[in-house]
N, C-alpha and C positions, 0 to 999 in steps of 0.2 A: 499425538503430539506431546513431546515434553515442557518442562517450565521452562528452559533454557529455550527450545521453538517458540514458546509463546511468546517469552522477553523481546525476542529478536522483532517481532508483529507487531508487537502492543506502543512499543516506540511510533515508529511510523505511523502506525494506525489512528495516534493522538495527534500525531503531527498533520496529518492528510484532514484529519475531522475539523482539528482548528482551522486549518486553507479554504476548505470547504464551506465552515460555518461561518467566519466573520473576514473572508477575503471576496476579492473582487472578483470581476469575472475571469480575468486571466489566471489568477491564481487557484480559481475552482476548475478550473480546467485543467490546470499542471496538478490539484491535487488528484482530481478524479482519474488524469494519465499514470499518477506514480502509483496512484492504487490497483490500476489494471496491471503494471508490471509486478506488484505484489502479491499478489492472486495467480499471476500468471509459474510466479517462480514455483511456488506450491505443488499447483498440479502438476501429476507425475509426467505428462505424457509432453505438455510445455518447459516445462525443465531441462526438459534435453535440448531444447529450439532455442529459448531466450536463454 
């Protein structure tokens, strides 16, 4: 990974951690779902899927 990939993560990543850390239950759950499509975009073999 480049710093330019990492930029692109690291946003969201801060954004999904604060959902997570001082949100409600609904919001821990939309962040924990936006992190799964984060993860998901990554891997090579789900990349093509989602």
């Amino acid at each position: 990974m480049n710093q330019e990939q990492l930029m692109k993560l690291a946003i969201p990543a801060a954004l999904i951690f604060l959902g997570w850390k001082y949100g409600s239950g609904v919001v821990k759950a939309g962040a924990l779902a936006v992190g799964a499509v984060a993860v998901a975009k990554q891997v090579p073999y789900l990349k093509t899927v989602v």
